[in-house]
MIDO-873943 format. One line per field, with one value per atom (N, C-alpha, C): residue in three letters; x, y, z. Coordinates in steps of 0.2 Angstrom, whole numbers, plus 2048, in hexadecimal, padded with zeros to 3 digits. Example, Ala and Ser with C-alpha at 12.3 -4.5 7.8 and 13.67 -1.06 7.14 Angstrom:
res = ala, ala, ala, ser, ser, ser
c1 = 842, 83E, 842, 840, 844, 840
c2 = 7E4, 7EA, 7F0, 7F5, 7FB, 800
c3 = 827, 827, 827, 823, 824, 827
//
This chain:
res = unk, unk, unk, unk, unk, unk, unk, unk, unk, unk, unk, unk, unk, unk, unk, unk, unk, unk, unk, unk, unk, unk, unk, unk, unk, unk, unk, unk, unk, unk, unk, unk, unk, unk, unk, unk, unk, unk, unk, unk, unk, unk, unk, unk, unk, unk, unk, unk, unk, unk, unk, unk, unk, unk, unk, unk, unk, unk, unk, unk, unk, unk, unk, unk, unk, unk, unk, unk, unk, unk, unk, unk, unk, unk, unk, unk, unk, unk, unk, unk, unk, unk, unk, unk, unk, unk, unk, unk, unk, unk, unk, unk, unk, unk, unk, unk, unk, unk, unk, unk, unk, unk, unk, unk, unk, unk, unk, unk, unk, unk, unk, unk, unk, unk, unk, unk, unk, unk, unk, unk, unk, unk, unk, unk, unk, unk, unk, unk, unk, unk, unk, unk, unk, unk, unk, unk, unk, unk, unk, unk, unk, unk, unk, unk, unk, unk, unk, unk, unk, unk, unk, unk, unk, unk, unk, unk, unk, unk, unk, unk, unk, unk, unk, unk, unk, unk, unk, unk, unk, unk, unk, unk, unk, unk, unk, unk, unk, unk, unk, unk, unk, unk, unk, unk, unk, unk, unk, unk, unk, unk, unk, unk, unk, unk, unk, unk, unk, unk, unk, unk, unk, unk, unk, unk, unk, unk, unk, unk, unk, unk, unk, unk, unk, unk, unk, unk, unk, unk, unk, unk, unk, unk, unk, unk, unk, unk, unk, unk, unk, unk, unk, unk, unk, unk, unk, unk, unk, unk, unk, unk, unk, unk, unk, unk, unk, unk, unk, unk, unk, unk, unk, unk, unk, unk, unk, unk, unk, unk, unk, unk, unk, unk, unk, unk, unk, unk, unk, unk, unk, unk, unk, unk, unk, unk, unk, unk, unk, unk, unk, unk, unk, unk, unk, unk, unk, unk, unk, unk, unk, unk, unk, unk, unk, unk, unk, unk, unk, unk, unk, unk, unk, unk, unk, unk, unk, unk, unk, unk, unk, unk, unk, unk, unk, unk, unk, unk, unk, unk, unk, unk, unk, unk, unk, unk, unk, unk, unk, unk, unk, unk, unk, unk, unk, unk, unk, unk, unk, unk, unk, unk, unk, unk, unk, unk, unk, unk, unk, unk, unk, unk, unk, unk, unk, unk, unk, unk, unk, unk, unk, unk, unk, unk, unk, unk, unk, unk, unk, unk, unk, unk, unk, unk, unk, unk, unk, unk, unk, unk, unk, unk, unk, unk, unk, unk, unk, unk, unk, unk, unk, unk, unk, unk, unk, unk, unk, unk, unk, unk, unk, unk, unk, unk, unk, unk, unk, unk, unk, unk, unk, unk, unk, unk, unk, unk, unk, unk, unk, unk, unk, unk, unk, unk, unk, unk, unk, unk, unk, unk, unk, unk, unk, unk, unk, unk, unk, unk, unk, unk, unk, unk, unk, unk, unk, unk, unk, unk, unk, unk, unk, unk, unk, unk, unk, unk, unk, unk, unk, unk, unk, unk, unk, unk, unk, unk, unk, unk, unk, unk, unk, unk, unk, unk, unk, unk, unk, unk, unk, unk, unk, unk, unk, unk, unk, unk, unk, unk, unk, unk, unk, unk, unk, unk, unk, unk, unk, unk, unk, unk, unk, unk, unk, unk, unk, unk, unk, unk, unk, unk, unk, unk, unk, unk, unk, unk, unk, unk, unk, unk, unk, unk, unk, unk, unk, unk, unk, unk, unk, unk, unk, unk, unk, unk, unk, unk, unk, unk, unk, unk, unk, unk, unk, unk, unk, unk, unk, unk, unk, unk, unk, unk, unk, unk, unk, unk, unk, unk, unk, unk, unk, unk, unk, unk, unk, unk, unk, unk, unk, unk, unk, unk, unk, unk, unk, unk, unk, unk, unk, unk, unk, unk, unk, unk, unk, unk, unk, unk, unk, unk, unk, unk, unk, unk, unk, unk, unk, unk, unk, unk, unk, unk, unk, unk, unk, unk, unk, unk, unk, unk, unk, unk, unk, unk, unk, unk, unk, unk, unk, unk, unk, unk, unk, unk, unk, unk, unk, unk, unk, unk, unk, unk, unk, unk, unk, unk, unk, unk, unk, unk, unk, unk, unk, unk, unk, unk, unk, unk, unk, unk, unk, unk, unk, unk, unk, unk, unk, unk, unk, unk, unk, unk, unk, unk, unk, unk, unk, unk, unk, unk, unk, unk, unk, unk, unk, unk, unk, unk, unk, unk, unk, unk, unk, unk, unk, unk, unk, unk, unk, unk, unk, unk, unk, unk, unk, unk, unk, unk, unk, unk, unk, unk, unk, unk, unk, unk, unk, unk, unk, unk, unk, unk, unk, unk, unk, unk, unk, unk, unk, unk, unk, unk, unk, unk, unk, unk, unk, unk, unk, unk, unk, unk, unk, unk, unk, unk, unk, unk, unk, unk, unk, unk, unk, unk, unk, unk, unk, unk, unk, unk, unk, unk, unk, unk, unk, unk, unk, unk, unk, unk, unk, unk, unk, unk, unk, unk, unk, unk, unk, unk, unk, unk, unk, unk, unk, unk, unk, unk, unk, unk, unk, unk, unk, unk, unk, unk, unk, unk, unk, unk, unk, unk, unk, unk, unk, unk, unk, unk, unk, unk, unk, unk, unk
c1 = 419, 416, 416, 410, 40F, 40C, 408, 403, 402, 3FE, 3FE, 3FE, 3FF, 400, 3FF, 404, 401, 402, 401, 402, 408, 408, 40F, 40F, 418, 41A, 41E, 422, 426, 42E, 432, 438, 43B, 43B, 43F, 444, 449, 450, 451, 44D, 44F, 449, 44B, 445, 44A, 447, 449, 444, 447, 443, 43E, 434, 432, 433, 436, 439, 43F, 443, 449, 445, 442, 43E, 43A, 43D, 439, 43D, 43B, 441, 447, 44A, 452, 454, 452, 452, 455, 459, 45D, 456, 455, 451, 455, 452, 455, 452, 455, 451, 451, 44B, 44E, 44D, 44E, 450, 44E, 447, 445, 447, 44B, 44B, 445, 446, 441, 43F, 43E, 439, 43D, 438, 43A, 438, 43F, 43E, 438, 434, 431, 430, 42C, 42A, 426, 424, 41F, 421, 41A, 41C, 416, 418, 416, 416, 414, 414, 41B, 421, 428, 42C, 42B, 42B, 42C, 431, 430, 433, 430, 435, 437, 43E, 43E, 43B, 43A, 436, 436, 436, 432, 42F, 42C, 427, 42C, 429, 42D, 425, 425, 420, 422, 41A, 418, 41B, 418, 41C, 421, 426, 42B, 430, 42D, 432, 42D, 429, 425, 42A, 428, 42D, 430, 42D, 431, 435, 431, 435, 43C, 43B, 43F, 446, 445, 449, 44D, 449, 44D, 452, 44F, 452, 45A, 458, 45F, 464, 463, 468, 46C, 469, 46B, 471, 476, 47E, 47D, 47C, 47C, 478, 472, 46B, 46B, 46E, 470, 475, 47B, 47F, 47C, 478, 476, 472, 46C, 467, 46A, 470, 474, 477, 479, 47D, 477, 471, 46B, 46A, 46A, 469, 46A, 472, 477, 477, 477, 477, 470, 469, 464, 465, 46A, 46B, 471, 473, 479, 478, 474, 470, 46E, 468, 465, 467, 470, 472, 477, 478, 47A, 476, 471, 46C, 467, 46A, 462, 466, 464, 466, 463, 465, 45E, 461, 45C, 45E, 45C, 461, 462, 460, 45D, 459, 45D, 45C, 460, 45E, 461, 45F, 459, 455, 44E, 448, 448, 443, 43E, 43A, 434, 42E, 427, 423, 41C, 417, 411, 40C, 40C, 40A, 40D, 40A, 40B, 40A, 405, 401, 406, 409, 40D, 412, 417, 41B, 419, 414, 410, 40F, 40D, 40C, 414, 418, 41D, 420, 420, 424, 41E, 419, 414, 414, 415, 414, 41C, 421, 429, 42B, 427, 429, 42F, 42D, 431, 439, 437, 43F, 442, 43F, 443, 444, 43F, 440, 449, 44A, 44F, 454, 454, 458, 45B, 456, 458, 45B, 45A, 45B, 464, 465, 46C, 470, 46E, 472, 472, 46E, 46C, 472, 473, 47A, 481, 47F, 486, 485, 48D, 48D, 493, 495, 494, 49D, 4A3, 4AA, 4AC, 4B0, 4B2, 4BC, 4BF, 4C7, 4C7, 4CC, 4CF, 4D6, 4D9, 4DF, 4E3, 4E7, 4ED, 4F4, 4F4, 4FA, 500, 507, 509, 511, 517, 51D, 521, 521, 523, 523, 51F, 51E, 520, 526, 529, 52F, 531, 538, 53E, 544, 549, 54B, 54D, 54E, 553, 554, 557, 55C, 55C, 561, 569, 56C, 573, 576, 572, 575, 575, 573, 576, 57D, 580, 588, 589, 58E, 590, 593, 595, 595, 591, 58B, 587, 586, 583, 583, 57E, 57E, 578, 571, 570, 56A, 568, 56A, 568, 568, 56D, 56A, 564, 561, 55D, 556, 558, 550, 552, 555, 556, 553, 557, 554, 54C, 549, 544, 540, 541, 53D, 53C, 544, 542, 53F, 53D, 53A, 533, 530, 52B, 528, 52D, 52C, 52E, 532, 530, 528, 525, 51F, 51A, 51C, 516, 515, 51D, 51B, 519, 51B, 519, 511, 50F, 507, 501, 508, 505, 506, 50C, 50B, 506, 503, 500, 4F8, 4F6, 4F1, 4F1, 4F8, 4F4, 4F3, 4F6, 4F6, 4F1, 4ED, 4E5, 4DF, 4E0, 4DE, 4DD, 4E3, 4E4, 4E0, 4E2, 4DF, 4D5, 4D5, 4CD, 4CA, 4CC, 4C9, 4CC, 4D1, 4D1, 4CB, 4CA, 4C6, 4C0, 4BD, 4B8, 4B5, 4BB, 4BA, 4B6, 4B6, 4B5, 4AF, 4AC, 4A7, 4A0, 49A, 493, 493, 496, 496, 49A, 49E, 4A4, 4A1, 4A4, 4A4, 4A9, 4AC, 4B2, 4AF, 4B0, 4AC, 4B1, 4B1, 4B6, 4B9, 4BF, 4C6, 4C2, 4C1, 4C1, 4C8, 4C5, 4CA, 4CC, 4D4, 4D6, 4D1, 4CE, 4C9, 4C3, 4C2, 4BD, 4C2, 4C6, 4C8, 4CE, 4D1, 4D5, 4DC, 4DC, 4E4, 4E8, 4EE, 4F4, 4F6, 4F4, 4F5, 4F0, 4F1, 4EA, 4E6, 4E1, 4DD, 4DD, 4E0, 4DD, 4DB, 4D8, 4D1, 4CD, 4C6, 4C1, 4BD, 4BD, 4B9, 4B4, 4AD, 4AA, 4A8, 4A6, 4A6, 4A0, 49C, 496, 49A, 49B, 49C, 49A, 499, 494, 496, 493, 496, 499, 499, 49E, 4A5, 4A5, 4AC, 4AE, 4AD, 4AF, 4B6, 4B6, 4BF, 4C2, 4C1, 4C5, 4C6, 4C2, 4C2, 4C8, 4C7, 4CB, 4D3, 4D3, 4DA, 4DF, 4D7, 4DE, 4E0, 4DB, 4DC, 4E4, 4E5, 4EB, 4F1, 4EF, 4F4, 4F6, 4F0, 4F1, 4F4, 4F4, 4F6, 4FF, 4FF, 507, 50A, 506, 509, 509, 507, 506, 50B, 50B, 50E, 514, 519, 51D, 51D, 518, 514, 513, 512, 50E, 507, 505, 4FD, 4FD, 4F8, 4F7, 4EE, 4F0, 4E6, 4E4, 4DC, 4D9, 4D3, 4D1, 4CB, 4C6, 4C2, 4BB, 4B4, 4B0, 4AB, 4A9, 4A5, 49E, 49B, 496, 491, 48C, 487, 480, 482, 47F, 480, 47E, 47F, 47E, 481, 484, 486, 486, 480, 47D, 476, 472, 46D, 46B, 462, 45F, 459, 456, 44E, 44D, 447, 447, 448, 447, 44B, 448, 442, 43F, 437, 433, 42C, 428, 423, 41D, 417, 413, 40B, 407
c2 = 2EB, 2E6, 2E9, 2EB, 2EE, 2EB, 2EB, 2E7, 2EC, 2E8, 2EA, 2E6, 2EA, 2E5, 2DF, 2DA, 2D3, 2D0, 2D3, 2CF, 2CD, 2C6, 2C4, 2C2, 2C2, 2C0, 2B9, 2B8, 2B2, 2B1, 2B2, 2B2, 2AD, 2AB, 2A5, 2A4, 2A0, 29D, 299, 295, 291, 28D, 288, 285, 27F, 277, 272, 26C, 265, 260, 25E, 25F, 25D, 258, 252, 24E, 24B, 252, 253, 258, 25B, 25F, 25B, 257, 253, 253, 24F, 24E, 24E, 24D, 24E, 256, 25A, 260, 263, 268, 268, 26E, 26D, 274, 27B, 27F, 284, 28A, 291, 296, 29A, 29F, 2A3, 2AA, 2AF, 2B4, 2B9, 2B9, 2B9, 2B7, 2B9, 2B6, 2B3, 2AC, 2A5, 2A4, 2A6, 2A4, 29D, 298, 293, 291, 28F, 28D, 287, 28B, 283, 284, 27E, 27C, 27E, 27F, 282, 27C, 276, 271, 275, 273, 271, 26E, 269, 262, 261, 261, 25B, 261, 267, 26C, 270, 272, 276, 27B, 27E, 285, 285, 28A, 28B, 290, 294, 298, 299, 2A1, 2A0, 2A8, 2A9, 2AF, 2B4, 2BA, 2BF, 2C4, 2C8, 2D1, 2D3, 2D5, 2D6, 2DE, 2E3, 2E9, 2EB, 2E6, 2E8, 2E5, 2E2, 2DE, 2DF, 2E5, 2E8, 2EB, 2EE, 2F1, 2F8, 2FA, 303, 300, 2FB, 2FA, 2F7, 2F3, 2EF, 2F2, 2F7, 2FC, 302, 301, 306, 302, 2F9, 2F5, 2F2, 2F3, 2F1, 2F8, 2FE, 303, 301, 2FD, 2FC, 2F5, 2F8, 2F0, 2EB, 2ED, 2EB, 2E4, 2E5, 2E2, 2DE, 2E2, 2DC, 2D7, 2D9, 2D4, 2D0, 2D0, 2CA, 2C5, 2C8, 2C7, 2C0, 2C3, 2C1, 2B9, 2BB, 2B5, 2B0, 2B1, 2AC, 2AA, 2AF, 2AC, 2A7, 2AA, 2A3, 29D, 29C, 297, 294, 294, 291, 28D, 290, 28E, 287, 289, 283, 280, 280, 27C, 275, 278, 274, 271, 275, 271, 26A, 26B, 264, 25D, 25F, 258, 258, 25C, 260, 264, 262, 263, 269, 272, 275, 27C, 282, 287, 28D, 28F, 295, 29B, 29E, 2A4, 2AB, 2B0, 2B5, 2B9, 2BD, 2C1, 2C5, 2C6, 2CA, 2C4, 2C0, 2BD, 2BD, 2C2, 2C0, 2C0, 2BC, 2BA, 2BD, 2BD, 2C2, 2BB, 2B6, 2AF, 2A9, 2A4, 29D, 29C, 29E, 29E, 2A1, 2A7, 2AA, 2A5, 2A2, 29D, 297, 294, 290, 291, 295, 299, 29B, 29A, 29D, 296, 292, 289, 286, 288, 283, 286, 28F, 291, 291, 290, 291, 287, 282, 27D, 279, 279, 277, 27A, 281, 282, 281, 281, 281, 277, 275, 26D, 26D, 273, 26E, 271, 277, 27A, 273, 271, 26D, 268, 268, 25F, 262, 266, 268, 268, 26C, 26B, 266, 261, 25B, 256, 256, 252, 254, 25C, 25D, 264, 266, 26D, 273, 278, 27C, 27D, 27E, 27F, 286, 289, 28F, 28E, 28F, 28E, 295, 29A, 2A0, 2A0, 2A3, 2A3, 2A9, 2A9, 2AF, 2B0, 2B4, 2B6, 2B8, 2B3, 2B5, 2B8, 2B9, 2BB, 2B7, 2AF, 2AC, 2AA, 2AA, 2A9, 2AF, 2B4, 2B9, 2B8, 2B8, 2B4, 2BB, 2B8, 2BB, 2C2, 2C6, 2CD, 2CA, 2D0, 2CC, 2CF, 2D6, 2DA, 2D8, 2D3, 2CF, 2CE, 2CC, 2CC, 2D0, 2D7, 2DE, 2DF, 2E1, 2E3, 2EA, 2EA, 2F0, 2F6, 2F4, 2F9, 2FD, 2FA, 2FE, 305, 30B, 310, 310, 313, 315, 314, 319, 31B, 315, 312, 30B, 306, 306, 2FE, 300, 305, 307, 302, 305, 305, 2FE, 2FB, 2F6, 2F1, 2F3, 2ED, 2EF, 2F4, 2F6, 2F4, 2F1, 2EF, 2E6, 2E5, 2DC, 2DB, 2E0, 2DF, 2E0, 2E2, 2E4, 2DC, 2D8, 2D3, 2CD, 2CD, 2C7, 2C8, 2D0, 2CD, 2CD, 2D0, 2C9, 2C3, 2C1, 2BA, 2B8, 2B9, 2B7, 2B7, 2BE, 2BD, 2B8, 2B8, 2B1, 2AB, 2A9, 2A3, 2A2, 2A6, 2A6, 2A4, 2AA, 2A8, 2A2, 29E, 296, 293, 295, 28E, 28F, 294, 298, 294, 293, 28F, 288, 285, 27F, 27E, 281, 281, 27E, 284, 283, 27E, 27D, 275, 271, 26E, 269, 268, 26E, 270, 26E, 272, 26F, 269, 265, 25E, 25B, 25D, 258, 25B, 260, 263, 261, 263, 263, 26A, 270, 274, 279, 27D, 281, 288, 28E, 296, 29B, 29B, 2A2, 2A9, 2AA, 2B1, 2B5, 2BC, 2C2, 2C1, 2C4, 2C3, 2C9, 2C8, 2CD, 2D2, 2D7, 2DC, 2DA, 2E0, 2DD, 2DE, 2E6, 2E7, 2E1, 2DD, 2D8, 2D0, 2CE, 2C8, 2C8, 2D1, 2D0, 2CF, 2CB, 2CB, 2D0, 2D0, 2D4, 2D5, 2CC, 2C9, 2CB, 2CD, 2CC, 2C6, 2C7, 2BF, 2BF, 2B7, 2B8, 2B0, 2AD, 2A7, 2A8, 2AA, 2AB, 2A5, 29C, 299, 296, 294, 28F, 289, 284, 27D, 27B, 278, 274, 26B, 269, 264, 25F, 259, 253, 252, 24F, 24D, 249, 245, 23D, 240, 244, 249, 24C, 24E, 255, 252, 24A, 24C, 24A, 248, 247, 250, 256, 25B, 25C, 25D, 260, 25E, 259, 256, 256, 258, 25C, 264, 267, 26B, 26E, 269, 269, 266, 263, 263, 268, 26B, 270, 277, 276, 27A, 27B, 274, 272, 272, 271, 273, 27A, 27C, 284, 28A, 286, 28B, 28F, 289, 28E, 293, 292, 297, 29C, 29F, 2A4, 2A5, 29D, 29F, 29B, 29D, 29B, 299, 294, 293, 290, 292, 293, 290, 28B, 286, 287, 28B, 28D, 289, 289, 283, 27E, 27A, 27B, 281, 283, 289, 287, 289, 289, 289, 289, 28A, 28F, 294, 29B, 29C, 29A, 29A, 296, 292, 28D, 28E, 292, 291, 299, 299, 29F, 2A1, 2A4, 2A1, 2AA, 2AA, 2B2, 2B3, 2B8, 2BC, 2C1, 2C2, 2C6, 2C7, 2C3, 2C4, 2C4, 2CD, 2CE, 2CD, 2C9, 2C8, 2CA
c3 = 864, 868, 86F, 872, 878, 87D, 883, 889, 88D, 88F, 897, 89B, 8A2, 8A8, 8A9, 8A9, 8AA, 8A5, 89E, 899, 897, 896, 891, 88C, 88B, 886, 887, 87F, 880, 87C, 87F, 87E, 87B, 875, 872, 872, 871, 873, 86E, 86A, 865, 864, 85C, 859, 859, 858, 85B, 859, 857, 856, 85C, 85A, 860, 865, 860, 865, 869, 868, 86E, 874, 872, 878, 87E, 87E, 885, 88A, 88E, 897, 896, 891, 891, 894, 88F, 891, 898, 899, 8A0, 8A3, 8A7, 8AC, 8AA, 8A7, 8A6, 8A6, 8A9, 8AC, 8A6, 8A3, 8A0, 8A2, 89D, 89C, 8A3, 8A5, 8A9, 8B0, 8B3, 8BB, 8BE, 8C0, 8C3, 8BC, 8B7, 8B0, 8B1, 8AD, 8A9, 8A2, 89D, 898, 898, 892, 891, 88A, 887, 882, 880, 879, 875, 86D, 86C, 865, 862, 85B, 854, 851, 84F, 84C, 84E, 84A, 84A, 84E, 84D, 851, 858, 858, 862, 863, 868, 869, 86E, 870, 877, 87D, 87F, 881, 888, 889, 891, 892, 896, 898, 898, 898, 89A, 898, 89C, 89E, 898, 896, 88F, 891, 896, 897, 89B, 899, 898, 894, 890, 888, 882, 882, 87E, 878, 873, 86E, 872, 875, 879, 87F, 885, 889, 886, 882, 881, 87C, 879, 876, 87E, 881, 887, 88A, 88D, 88E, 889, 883, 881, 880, 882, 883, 88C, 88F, 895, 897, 895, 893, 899, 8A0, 8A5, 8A3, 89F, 8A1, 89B, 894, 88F, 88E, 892, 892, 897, 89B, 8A0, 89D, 89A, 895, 88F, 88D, 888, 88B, 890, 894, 892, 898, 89A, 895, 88C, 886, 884, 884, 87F, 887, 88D, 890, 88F, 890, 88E, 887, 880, 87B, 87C, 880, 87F, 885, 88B, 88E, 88A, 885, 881, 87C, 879, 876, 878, 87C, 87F, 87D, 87E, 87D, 873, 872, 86D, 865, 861, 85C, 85B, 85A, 85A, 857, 854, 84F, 856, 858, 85C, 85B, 85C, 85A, 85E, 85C, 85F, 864, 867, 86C, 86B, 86F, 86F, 86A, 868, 864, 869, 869, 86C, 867, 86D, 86A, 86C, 86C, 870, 873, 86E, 871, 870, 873, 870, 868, 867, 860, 85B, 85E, 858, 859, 85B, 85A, 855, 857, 854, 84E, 84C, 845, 83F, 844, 841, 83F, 844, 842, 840, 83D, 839, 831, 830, 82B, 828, 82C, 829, 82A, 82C, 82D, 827, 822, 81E, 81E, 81E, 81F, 826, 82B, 832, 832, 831, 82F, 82C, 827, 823, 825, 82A, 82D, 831, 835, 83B, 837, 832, 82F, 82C, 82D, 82C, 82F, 835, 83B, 840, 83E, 844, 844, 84B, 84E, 84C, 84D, 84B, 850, 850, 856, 851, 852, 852, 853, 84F, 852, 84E, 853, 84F, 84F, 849, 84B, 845, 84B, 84A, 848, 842, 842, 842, 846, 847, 842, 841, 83C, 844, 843, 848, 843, 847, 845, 840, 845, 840, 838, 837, 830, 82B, 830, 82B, 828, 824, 820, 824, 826, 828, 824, 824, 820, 81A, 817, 80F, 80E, 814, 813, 814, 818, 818, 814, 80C, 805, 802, 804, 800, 801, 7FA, 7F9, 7FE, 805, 807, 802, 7FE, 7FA, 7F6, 7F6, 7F4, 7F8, 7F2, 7F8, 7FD, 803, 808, 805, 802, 800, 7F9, 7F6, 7F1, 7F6, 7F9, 7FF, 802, 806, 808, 804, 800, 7F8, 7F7, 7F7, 7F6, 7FB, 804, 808, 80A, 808, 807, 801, 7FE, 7F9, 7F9, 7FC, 7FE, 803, 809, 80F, 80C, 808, 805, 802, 7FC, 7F9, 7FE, 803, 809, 80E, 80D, 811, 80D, 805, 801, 801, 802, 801, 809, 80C, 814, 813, 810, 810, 80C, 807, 801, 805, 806, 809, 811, 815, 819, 816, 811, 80E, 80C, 807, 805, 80C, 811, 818, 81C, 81A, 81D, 818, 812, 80D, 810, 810, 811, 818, 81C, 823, 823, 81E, 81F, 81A, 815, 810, 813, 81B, 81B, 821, 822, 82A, 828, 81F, 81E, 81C, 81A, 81A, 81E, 823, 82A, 82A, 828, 82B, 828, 829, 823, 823, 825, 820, 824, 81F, 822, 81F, 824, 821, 823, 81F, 821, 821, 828, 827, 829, 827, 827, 82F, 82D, 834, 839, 83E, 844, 846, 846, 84A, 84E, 84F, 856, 85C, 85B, 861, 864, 85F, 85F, 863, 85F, 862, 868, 869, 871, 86F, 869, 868, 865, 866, 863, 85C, 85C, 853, 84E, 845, 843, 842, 841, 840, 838, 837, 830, 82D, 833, 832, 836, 834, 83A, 835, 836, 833, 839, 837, 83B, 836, 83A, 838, 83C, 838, 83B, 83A, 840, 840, 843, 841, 845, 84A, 84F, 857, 857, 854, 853, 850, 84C, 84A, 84E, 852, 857, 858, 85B, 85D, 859, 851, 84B, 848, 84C, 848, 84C, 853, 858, 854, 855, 853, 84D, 848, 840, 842, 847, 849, 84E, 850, 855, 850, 849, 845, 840, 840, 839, 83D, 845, 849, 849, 848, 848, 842, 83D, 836, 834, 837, 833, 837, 83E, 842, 840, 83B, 838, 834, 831, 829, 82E, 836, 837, 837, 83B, 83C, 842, 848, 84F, 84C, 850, 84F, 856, 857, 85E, 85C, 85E, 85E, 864, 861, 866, 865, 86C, 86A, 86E, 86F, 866, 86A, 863, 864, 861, 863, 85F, 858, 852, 84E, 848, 84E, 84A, 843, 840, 83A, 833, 838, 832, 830, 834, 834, 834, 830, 830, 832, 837, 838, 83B, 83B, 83D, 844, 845, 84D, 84E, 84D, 852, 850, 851, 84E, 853, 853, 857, 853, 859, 856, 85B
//
């Protein structure tokens, strides 16, 4: 996708029932410094959008632009706030970084030729937000050493092998019993929810902490739920804490993990 001078493009942010997209909506600047979000419908349909220079969010410009961290992390900010700007008020399917478009038309064309699925995308996630609850493996939930009940008269080198081998079968079980409390944690989490997904634990480098993670779940849950989620949340926090799990209730988030629509189409 190339231009010249003058021409633009249109940077999406997300797709939305066309009749949340009216005055409620908050003023929001996009990507572009002074730019303003606006609106782009198709029948029941809407998009978010705002302008951005065709030569410089071109396919080359915009590949030199994302080696530049300064400029993407800022970018990314404006992203995800214009996103949860609108989700305050608006039920809506968040589109990812750089989705750009070359016209209105090409939007228009995308939410009238994909309408039945983004329709049912919406119809999925409508009045519900987006919660993430991470669990940490901490100390606690290590069983005391086993070696106290070794006979001193055993030789050196047998008790060795020996309290080496019970330390061995205490952190299986530790790690068994962790697991059912990580089990239990998330069927009851998703009870509450219209749809739950456990995704692979983050590294330490990734989530900052000391501990491993070993529940990385999200939860699409209705708004009217939020503080009955919150609350078994801060139970199953207090039930498990002896078993050796710490859990961190993050949120709401769009709901990038419920939904699918494409991300990045030139016309």
């Amino acid at each position: 996708m190339t231009g010249g001078r003058g021409e633009r493009a249109w940077w999406a942010y997300a797709v939305l029932w066309a009749a949340d997209a009216g005055a409620s909506l908050p003023r929001l600047e996009g990507v572009e410094p002074k730019s303003r979000v606006e609106v782009v419908r198709e029948g029941e349909l809407a998009a978010l959008v705002s302008q951005v220079p065709l030569d410089e969010y071109g396919d080359g410009p915009l590949r030199r632009r994302l080696e530049d961290i300064g400029w993407l992390e800022r970018t990314a900010r404006v992203h995800e706030s214009v996103i949860e700007g609108a989700l305050s008020v608006a039920s809506l399917l968040p589109l990812r970084l750089c989705t750009i478009y070359r016209g209105r038309e090409a939007l228009r064309e995308l939410m009238s030729g994909r309408r039945e699925a983004l329709t049912a995308a919406l119809a999925r996630i409508d009045g519900c937000q987006e919660w993430g609850v991470k669990g940490f493996a901490t100390g606690d939930g290590a069983p005391a050493s086993a070696g106290s009940d070794l006979g001193c008269s055993e030789r050196p080198g047998a008790r060795y092998l020996a309290l080496r081998r019970r330390e061995r079968e205490a952190a299986a079980q530790t790690r068994e019993s962790r697991a059912a409390g990580v089990r239990e944690i998330h069927d009851r989490l998703s009870a509450l929810s219209r749809a739950a997904v456990a995704n692979p634990p983050q590294r330490r480098e990734l989530h900052g902490r000391p501990q491993a993670m070993v529940l990385n779940g999200a939860y699409l849950v209705p708004r009217q739920g939020d503080a009955a989620f919150s609350r078994a949340v801060a139970e199953l926090a207090r039930e498990h804490r002896g078993a050796g799990i710490e859990l961190e209730l993050t949120g709401p988030w769009p709901p990038y993990n419920f939904v699918a629509v494409p991300q990045r189409v030139a016309a």
